[in-house]
Every structure is written in C-alpha cells, then in structure tokens.
C-alpha positions in Angstrom: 0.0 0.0 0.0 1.2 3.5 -0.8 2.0 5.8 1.8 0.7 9.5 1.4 2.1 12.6 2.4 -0.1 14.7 4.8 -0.3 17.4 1.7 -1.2 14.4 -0.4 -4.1 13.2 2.0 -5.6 16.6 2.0 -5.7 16.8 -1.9 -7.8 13.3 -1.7 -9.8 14.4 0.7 -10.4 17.7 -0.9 -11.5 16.2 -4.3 -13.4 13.2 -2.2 -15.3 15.8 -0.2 -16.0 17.9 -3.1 -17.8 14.4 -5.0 -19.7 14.1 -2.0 -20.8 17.3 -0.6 -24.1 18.1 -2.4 -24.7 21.8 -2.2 -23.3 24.0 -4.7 -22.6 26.4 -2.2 -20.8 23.6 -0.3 -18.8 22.0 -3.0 -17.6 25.9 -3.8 -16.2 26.1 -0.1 -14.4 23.1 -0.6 -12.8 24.3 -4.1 -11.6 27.2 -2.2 -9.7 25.1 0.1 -6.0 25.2 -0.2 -2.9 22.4 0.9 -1.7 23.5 4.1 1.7 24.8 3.5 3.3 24.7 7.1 4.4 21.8 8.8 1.9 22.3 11.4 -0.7 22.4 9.1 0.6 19.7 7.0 0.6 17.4 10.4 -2.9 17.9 10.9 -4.1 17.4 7.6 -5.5 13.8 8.3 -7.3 14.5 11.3 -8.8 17.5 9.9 -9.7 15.4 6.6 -11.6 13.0 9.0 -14.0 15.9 10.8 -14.3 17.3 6.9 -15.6 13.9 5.3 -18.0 13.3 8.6 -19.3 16.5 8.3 -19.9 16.0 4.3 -21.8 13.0 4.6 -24.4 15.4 7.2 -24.6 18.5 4.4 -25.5 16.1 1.7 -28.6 15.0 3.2 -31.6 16.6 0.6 -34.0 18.5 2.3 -36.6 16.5 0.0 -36.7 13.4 -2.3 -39.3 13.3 -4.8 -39.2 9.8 -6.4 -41.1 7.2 -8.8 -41.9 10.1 -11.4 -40.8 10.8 -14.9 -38.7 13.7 -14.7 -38.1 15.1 -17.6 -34.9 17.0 -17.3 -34.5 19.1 -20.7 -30.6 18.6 -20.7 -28.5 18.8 -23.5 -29.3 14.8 -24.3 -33.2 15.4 -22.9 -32.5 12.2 -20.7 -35.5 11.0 -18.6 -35.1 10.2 -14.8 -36.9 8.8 -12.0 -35.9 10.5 -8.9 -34.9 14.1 -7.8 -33.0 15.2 -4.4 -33.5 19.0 -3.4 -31.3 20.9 -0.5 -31.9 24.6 0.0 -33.2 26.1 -3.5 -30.4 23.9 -5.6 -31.2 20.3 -7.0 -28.9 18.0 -5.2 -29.1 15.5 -7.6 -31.3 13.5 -10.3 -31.3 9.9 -11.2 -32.6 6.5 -10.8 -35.1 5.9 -7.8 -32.5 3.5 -5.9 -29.6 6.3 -6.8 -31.5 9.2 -5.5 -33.6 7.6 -2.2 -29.7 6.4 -1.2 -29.2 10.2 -0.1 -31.9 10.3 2.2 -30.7 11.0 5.9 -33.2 10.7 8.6 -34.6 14.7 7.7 -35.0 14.2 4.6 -38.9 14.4 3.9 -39.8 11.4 0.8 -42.3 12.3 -1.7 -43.5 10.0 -4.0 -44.2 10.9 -7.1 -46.6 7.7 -8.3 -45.6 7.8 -11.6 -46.5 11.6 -12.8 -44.5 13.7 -15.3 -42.2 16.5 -13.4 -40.7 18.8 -15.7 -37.9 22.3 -15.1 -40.5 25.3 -14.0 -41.5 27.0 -17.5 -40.5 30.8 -18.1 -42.4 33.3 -20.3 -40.4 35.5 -21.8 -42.5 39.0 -21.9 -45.1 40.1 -19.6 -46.4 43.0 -18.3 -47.2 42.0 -14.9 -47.8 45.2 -12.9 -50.6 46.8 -15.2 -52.0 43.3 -16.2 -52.6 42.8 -12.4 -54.0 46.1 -12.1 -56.8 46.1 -15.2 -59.6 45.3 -13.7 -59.1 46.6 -10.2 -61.7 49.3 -10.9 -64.2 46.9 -12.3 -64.8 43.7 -14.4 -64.6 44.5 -18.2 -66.3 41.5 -20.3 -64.9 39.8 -22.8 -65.5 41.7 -26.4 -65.7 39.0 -29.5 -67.6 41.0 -31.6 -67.9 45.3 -32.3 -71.7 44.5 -31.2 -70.1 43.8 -27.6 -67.6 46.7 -27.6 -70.9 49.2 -28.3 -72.7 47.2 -25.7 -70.0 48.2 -23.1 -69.2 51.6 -23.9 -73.0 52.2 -23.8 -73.2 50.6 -20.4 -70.4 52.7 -19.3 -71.9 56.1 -20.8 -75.2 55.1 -18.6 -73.0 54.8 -15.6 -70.7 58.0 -16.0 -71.7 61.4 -15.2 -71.4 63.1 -18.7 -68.3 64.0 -20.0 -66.3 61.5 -18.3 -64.6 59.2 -20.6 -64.6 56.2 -21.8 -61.4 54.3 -22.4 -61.2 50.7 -24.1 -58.2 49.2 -24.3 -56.1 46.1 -26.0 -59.7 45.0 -27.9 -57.9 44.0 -31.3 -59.4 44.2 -34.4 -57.9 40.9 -35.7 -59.4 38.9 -33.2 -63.1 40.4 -33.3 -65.5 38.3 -35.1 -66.3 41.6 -37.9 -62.3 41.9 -38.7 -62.6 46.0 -38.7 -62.8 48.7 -36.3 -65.0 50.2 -34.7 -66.1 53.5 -36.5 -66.4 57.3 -34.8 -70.2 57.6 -36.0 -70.7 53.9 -33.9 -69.2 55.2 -30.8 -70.9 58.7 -31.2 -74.4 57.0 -31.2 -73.5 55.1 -28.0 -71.5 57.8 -26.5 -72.8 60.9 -27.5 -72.0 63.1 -24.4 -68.6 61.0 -23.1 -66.0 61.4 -24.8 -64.6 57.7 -26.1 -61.3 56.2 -26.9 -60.8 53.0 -28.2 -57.5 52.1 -28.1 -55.2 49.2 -29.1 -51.6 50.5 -27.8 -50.5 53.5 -29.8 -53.2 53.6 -32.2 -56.9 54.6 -31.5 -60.4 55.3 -32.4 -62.0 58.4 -31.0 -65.6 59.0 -31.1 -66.5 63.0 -32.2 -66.2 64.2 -28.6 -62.8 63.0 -28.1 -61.7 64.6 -30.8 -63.3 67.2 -30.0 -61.9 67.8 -26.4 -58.1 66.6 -27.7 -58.1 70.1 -30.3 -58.3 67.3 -33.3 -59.9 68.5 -36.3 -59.5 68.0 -40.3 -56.6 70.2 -39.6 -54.8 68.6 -37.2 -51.0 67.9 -38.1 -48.4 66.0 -36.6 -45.9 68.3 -35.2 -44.1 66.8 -32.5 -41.2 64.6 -34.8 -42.6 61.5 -33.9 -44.2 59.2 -36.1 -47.5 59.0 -36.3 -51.0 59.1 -39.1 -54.2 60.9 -39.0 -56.6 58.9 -41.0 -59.2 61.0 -42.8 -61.9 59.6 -45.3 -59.5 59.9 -48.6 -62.9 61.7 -50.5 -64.0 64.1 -48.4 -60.9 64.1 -46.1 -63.4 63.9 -42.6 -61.3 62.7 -39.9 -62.2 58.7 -39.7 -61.4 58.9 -35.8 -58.6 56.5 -36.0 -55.2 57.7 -35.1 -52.0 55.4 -35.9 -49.4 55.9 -33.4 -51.0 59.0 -32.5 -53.2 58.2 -29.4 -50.4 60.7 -27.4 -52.6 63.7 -28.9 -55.6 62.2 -26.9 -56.5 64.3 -24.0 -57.8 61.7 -22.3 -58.7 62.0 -18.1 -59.0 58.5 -15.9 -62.2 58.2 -14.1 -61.1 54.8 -12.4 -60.7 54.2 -8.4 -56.4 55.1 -7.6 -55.1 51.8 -5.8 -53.5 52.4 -2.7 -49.5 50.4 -2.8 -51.1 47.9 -0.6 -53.7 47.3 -3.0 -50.9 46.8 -5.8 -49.3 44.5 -4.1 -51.8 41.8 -3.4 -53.3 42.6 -6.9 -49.6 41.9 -8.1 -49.4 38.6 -5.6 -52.8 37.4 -7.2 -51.1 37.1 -10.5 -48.3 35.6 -9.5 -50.0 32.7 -7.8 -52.1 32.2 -11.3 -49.0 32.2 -13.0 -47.5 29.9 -10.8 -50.8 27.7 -11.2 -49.9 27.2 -14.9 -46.6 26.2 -14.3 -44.8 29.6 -14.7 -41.5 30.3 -12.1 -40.0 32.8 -14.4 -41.0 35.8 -16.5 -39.5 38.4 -18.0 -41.2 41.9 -18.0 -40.3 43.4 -21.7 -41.1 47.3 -20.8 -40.5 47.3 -16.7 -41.1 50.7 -15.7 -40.2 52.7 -11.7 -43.7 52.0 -10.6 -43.4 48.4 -11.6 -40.1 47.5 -10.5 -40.6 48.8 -7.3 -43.4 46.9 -7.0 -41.6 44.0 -7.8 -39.0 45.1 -5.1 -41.5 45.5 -1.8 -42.7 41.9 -2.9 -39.1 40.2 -3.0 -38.1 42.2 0.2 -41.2 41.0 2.0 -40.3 37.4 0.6 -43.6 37.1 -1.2 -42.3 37.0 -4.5 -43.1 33.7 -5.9 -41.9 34.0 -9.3 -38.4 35.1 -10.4 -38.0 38.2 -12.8 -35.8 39.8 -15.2 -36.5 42.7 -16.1 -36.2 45.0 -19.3 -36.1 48.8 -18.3 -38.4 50.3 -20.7 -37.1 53.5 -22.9 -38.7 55.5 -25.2 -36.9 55.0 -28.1 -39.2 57.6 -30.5 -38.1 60.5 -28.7 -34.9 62.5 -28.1 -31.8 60.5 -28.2 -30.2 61.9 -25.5 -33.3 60.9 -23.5 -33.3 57.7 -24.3 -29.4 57.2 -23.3 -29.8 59.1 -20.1 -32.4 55.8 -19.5 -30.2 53.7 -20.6 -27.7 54.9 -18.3 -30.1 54.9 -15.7 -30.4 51.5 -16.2 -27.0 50.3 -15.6 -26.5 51.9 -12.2 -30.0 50.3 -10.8 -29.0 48.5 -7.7 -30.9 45.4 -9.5 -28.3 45.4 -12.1 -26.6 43.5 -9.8 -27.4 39.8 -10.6 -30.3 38.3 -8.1 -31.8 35.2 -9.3 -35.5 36.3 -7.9 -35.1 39.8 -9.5 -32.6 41.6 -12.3 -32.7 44.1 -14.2 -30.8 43.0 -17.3 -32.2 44.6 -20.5 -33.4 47.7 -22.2 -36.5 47.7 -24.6 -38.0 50.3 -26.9 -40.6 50.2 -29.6 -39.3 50.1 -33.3 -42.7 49.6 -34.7 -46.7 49.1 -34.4 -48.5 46.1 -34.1 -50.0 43.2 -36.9 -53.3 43.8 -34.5 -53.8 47.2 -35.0 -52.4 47.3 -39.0 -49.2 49.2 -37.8 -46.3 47.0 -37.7 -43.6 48.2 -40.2 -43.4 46.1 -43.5 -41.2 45.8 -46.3 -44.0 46.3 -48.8 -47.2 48.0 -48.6 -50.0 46.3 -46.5 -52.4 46.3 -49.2 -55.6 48.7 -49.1 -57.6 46.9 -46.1 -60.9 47.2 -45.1 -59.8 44.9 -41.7 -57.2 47.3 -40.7 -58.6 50.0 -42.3 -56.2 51.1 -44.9 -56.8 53.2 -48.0 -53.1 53.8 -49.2 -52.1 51.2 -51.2 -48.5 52.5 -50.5 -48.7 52.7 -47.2 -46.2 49.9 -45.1 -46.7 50.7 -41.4 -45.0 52.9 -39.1 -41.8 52.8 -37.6 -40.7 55.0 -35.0 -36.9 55.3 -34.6 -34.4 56.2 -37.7 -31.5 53.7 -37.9 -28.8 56.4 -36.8 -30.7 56.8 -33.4 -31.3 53.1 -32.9 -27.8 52.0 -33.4 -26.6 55.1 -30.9 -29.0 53.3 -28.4 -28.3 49.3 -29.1 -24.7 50.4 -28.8 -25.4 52.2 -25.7 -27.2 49.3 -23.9 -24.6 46.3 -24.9 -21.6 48.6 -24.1 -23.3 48.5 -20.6 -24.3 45.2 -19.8 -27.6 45.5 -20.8 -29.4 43.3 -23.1 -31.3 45.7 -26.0 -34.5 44.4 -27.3 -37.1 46.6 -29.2 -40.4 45.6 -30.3 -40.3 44.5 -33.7 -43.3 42.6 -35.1 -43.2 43.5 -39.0 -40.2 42.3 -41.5 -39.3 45.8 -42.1 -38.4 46.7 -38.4 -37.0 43.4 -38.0 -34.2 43.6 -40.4 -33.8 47.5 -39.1 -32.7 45.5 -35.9 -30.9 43.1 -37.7 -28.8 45.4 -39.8 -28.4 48.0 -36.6 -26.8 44.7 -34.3 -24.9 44.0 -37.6 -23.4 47.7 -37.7 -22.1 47.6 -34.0 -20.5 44.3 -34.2 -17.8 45.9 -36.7 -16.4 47.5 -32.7 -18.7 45.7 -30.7 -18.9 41.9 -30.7 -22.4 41.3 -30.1 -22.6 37.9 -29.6 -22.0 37.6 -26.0 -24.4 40.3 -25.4 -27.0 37.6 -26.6 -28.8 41.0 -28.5 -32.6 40.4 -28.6 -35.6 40.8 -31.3 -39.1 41.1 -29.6 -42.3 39.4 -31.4 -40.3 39.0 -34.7 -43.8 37.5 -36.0 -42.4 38.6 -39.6 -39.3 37.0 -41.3 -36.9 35.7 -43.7 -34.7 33.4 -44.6 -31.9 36.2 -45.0 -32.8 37.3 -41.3 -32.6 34.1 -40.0 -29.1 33.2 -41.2 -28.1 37.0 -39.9 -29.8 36.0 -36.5 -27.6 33.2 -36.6 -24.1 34.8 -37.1 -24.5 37.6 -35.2 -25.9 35.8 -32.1 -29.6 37.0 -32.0 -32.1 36.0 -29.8 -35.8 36.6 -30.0 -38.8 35.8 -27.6 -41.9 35.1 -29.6 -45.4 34.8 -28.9 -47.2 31.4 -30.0 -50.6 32.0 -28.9 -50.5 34.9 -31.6 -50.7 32.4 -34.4 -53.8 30.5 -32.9 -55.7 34.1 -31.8 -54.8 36.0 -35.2 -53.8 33.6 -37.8 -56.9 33.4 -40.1 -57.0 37.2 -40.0 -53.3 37.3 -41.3 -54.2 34.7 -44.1 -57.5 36.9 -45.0 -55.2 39.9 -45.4 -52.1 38.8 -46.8 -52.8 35.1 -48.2 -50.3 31.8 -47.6 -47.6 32.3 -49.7 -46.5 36.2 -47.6 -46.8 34.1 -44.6 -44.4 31.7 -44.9 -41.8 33.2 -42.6 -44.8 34.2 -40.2 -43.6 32.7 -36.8 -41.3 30.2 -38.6 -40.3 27.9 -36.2 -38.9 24.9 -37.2 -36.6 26.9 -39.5 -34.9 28.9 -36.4 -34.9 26.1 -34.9 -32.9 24.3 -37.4 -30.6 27.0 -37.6 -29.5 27.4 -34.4 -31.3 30.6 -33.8 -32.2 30.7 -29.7 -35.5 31.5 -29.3 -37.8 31.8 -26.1 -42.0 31.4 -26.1 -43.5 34.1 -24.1 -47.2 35.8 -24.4 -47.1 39.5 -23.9 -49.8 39.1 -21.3 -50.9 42.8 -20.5 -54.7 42.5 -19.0 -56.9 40.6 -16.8 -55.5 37.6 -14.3 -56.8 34.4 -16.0 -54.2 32.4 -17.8 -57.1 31.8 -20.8 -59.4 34.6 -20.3 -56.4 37.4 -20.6 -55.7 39.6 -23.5 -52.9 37.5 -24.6 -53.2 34.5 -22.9 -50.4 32.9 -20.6 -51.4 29.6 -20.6 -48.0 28.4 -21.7 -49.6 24.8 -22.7 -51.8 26.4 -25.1 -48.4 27.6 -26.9 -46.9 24.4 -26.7 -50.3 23.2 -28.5 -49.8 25.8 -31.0 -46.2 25.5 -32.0 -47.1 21.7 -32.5 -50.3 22.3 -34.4 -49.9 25.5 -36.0 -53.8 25.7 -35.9 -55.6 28.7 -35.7 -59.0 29.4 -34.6 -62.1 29.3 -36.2 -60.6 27.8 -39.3 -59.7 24.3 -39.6 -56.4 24.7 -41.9 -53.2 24.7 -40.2 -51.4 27.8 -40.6 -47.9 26.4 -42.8 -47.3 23.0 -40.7 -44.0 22.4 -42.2 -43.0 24.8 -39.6 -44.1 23.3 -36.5 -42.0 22.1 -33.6 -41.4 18.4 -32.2 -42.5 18.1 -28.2 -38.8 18.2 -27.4 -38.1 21.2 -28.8 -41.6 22.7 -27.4 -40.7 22.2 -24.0 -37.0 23.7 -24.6 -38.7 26.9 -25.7 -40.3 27.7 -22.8 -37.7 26.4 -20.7 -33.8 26.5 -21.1 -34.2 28.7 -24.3 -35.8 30.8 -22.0 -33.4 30.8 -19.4 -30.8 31.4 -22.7 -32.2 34.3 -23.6 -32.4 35.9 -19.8 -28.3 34.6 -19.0 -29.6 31.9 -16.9 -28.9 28.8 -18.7 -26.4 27.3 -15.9 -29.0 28.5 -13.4 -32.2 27.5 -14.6 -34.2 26.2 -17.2 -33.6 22.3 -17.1 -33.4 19.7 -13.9 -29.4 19.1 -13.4 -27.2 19.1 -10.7 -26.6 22.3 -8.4 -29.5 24.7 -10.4 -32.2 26.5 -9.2 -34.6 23.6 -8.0 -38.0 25.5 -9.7 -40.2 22.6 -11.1 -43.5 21.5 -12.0 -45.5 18.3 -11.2 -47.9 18.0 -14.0 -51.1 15.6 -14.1 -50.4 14.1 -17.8 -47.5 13.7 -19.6 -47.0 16.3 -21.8 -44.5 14.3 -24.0 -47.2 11.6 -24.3 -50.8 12.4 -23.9 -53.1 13.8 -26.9 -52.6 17.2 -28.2 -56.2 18.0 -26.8 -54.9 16.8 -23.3 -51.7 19.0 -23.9 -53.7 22.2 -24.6 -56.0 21.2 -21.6 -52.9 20.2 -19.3 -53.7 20.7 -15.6 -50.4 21.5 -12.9 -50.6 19.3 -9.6 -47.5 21.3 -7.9 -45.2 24.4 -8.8 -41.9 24.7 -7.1 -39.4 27.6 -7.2 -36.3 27.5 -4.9 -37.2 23.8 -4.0 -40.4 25.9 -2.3 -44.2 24.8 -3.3 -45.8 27.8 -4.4 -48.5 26.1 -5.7 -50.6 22.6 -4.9 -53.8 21.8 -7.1 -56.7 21.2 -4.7 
C-alpha cells in the first residue's frame, strides 16, 4: 500500500469531499480550500480530513426526495429520470429511484411521485405584470368577441358615468373580433354621445367626435411633435375617420377609475403571481418594466412574497430625443438590480421600433395592401416605424456597451431587419454575440434574417398564442404564400437561432381569459399544431415544432435568452430547484390533453408555491 504525504491526504480528501458534498454552495467552499503549507498544518491534515468527510456526509442529506416520477430533465441529451434530491433552493441530484432515495438522511422528507410527469419550471419571456394585475381593479370588463359587444360596453359605461367623463377601451384588437374592422367614430358617437370615447389598441386609436373634439383634433390637425405617427381621414371628403396610428399621445384623455393604494398593488400583483404559478410559470421576463413596476416587484421580493423570479427590461422611449433615451439607458446600468439576483434583475433595455399586426401598424417591407380589416386606403402605405437607424444603433450600442441586453419591439419584416442590420453595424467595434442581443415578437421573417440571427448571435422571444388568436385574420389579409416566414419555427430552430415562447400578457388575471393568454400549454399546443382558430387549416405545418423542442422553448431557451442557462431552465445538478409536477405527460398524452394540461405542484427554490386542490 502506498503511503501518502499529509499534503497528499488533503488533496484526496479535498477532491473526495467535493464528489460528496451536495450543495453548490458547499462543494464551492471546498474548491476554495488550499494544501496547508506549514508543517503544522501539514501534520494535521488527516485529522482535519476525518472531521471534513464526517461532516460531508451530514450536508448532503436533501431537504426533499421526490421519487417514482418521470422527470423530464431538458438537458443537452433530454435524458429521462426517476428521482430528484433537493437541498436549499439547488437540486442535489437527479437519477434512478435507488440512486437518488440512497441520499436520504433521517430529515429528509420522501415524496412519491406515483408515476406523474415533473418537468424544469417553464419561463415566459415577456409580460407585463404590474398593469395586467392592475386592469380590472376598478371593475370587471367582459370579454369583447364582436364590435356588437364593444358598443354594448361603452354604452353601459356612458349610462353609468356622469357626462363628460370618458370612456377608455383598451387592447380590444381588431384581428381577433368576429367583424375583422374597427369600430367606427359615427358607432361610438351614437352610443356615446356626451362621453368622450377612446378605443385604443396600444399606440393607435379610435376616438368618437367628442374625443376629438376635447383633444383640439380636427381635419386640420397635423403632426408636429417629430414623432411618427398618421391621422386617417376619409380619402374623398378628407373627414377625420377617428382613427389615429401611433398617435393616441394627442388624446387628452382624463382616468375616471378608483387610484389603488401600494397595498392594493401589491396583493393585486401577488394574485397574479399565484395564477401564473398555477400554470406552471417560475419565471418571467417583464419586456417594458417601468419605476412604478419594479418597485413593486421590489416591496414583494423584500417582503419574501415573490413567488416568481423576474428579469426585467427597463423600458425607454426610443421615438423620442436620443439623448433621453441614453440618459435611461444609463439609468439603467446603475440600478442597484443590475446586480445579478436570481428572484429579480434588471438585465435589459427595450423600446418600440414599430406598431403592431393587430392594429395594422407594424412596419413592413412592402405595402400592406388597401384593407378594409385594418382599415387602410393607401395602397402605398407599409406601417409605421418609430426610430431612424442612426438613433437606434446610438441606443443598441449604448445598452450592450453597458451590460444590458437591448430588445425593441419589432413585429413586422421591415423593423426586423432594421434591428438586424443596426446589431450588424455595431459588431464591426462591438462583438455582439456575447451580449445575446434580442428581437421582440419577430412575428415577420426571412430566410436572410434568420441566417443574420444566426451569425451575429440574436435572440428573439416570440409569442405562439399569436398564431392560434390571429392567424386566419393574417391569411384573409395577406394570403399563404406572404406568410411563410410568419412565426417560422422549425426553421430557427434548425438554424441554431435561440429563441424563447412568451405571451405579452398585458390585462386581466386568467391564464385563458387574458388579453394574450399565458397559458403556456396552449403555446406548446400551437407550435405543434400551427392551428388557428375558427378555421380548420393549419397555418404552414412544415413549420411546427417536435414536443422536445416545445418544452426547450419555454424552458432552457428561456433561461438562454435571460443569461440563466447554468441556473435554470432544465433539472441538473446544483441549479435552481423550480419545477412543476404536471397531471399528464405532456411528451405523451393527446394534443387535446396537452392544450388542456392541468399542474398538480409548482416549485421555485425547492419551495411549493403552488398545490392543485
């Protein structure tokens, strides 16, 4: 037998401890552990070794065994186990049942699993969480299918209001009413004809004759200000129409709703949460965080009542001044939250390149096509787009120079290769790759953009449930063959592009009843099936995704996108221990049980936020 030196014992025991200690945290004190280089030390390096490996063998006791499942791990291989360990908010380990249940010390609490499918906690990669909470706090606002609904509700709202109070509507989208068109100004003035009414999808809007009234908007009106923006007017006798693209700004609108108190935001705020985590969600990123919001966000994770982690993109408005929008970038990068914080970082900037496919905005490479969905009478006319190329590379460059991940809304082709070729301009100084530079919606491609994503390292979050809620409007306006790179899936996939499934949920709490639903099972269902509603043709299948590649979108793609992929986003050793127990298996079961799925148990930090009754 070979004799070792005392330095030589405490090198074994060193890597023996390190094998054997479980925590990450643990096996990372250990690392740190240097040979003793005195004689004294070196003399009671074996004794010392015995108290280290007797006191491993206690830390690697889990906390929890959860066992007899089918964990579906979404590592690089997508291997399947049967058994997970948890101690603190890290996964010990994952493995076979007899593997796993071998670790259990006499504290450990055993959970079986009886056979259910566990899979890494999904993530939704753009929200808007603080004013989705908030949306109905003043009072319940029904569900609008049709523009008989919309007048229905603005006339029960005129009844109610004193007159000359207004009437907002907002995020009703034209593409996913049953009439396909807006509401007119002469419709809202004969439900509304002393409150003033604005109907409003995000920057655009329809006004009834009041509201334009009160706002100083006439057939004279002109856009000043440098921002983009359109007055439609009736192209024969040039009346106003009432709608205004990119221009609802101008409206003087006053709120009439009840103010919340903080308190109020708060539990509103923890209400969502806990219906996010009752879908499966543990992580989200909010794609326009604002002060208001992130302190929110703040009182919640110091009160230790936030239950789902959050990254956050500061929100800058990108349309403006330039020097504005750098002073917010800068802002930005000295946040205290810059500082990574796995429940809460502010990571990114985002701004808005363009409009919106709902509202008939979103910036194109050719015309839209005269419309009587969106609206349009210039057969020229190819969307708006709000920042010029100079200004939006001084900005991208501003944000990745500082850390920051720079997104900017960008749902048409046109704004989408804007990006493209801005991140393309800055990587001649800048290598953008490691910045992991981001597109948001990209619902409009090509094949050239992809390959560009590709070299230059872009990501993109995306919104599935898009296609299912707005597809046959799309195929009504601009036929099959323009939407071929519409959402294209499968090809990003192929080509290595990273991308991440989120929802842009922005009203109600209700995972199915929210403008922009968050169910994230209903977007697995729709990247399989590429069906949209109320048609019964699939919506260019040969781009749909396998179940594999599904679940990686809304789970370590999404953690990709946010910096978190050693972190989060798949069930291995030493991550964050945020999974879900789900009551089918999603890899399995029929695609109407997938779009139907139902969560027994969310966990985030090895924590169970939420337990099906």
């Amino acid at each position: 037998m070979k004799h070792l030196s005392s330095r030589e014992y405490w090198s074994l025991g060193v890597v023996t401890a390190r094998n054997q200690m479980g925590g990450r945290g643990s096996r990372r004190a250990v690392k740190s552990m240097r040979v003793p280089t005195s004689r004294l030390g070196r003399s009671l390096a074996l004794p010392l070794l015995i108290l280290l490996l007797a006191s491993s063998q206690a830390i690697a006791q889990p906390d929890t065994i959860f066992h007899h499942g089918k964990i579906v791990t979404v590592d690089p291989a997508f291997s399947i186990a049967q058994a997970i360990a948890v101690r603190g908010d890290r996964i010990q380990d994952v493995g076979t049942n007899d593997d796993i249940l071998k670790l259990a010390g006499p504290k450990t609490v055993i959970v079986d699993l009886h056979g259910h499918t566990v899979i890494p906690g999904l993530c939704d990669s753009h929200v808007h969480a603080p004013a989705a909470s908030m949306y109905e706090f003043d009072h319940p606002v029904p569900e609008m299918d049709t523009v008989a609904d919309v007048l229905k509700y603005v006339a029960a709202r005129a009844e109610l209001l004193p007159d000359g109070e207004w009437i907002v509507v907002r995020q009703v989208f034209i593409t996913r009413l049953r009439d396909q068109r807006y509401p007119t100004r002469k419709e809202f003035d004969a439900v509304s004809p002393k409150n003033p009414v604005m109907f409003s999808t995000g920057p655009d809007c329809v006004c009834n004759s009041l509201a334009l009234e009160l706002s100083g908007i006439d057939k004279d009106f002109q856009i000043t200000d440098g921002q983009a923006g359109k007055i439609e007017r009736d192209p024969v006798t040039g009346e106003l129409t009432g709608i205004l693209r990119n221009a609802s700004r101008f409206v003087k609108s006053k709120p009439n709703e009840k103010s919340p108190t903080v308190e109020e935001r708060m539990q509103r705020l923890k209400q969502l949460f806990a219906d996010y985590n009752a879908v499966g969600l543990t992580s989200v990123a909010d794609r326009a965080a604002k002060d208001e919001g992130i302190e929110a966000y703040s009182e919640l994770k110091r009160r230790g009542e936030l239950n789902c982690r959050v990254f956050l993109s500061y929100s800058v408005e990108g349309g403006g001044r330039l020097e504005e929008a750098l002073k917010g970038i800068e802002k930005a990068s000295k946040h205290p939250l810059h500082e990574y914080n796995s429940m809460l970082w502010l990571r990114g900037i985002k701004v808005f390149l363009d409009g919106g496919m709902l509202t008939g905005s979103a910036y194109l490479k050719t015309p839209w096509g005269v419309s009587s969905i969106y609206s349009i009478t210039d057969p020229d006319y190819r969307g708006i787009r709000f920042i010029e190329q100079e200004n939006l590379v001084q900005m991208a460059k501003s944000a990745l120079q500082r850390d920051l991940q720079f997104t900017a809304h960008s749902v048409g082709d046109g704004a989408v290769q804007a990006l493209i070729d801005a991140y393309a301009e800055i990587n001649k100084e800048l290598p953008v790759k490691r910045c992991r530079p981001c597109i948001t919606h990209c619902n409009f491609m090509s094949l050239e953009a992809i390959q560009q994503m590709k070299q230059l390292g872009i990501v993109a979050d995306l919104q599935p449930a898009w296609l299912w809620l707005d597809g046959a409007t799309l195929r009504k306006q601009f036929g099959d063959e323009r939407l071929a790179y519409f959402q294209p899936y499968k090809t990003l996939f192929d080509h290595g592009v990273i991308i991440g499934g989120g929802s842009d949920h922005m009203q109600r709490i209700g995972s199915l009843r929210s403008v922009n639903p968050y169910n994230p099972f209903l977007g697995m269902w729709t990247v399989l099936t590429r069906q949209p509603r109320r048609t019964d043709q699939p919506l260019h299948l040969e781009q749909a995704l396998t179940r594999e590649q599904m679940l990686r979108l809304y789970t370590i793609n999404n953690a990709w996108l946010t910096f978190e992929e050693r972190q989060k986003g798949s069930l291995e050793r030493g991550k964050l221990a945020d999974f879900v127990v789900l009551k089918s298996d999603l890899l399995t079961c029929s695609l109407e049980e997938l779009r139907d799925m139902s969560v027994s148990e969310t966990y985030v930090g090895g924590r169970r936020v939420f337990a099906a009754d």
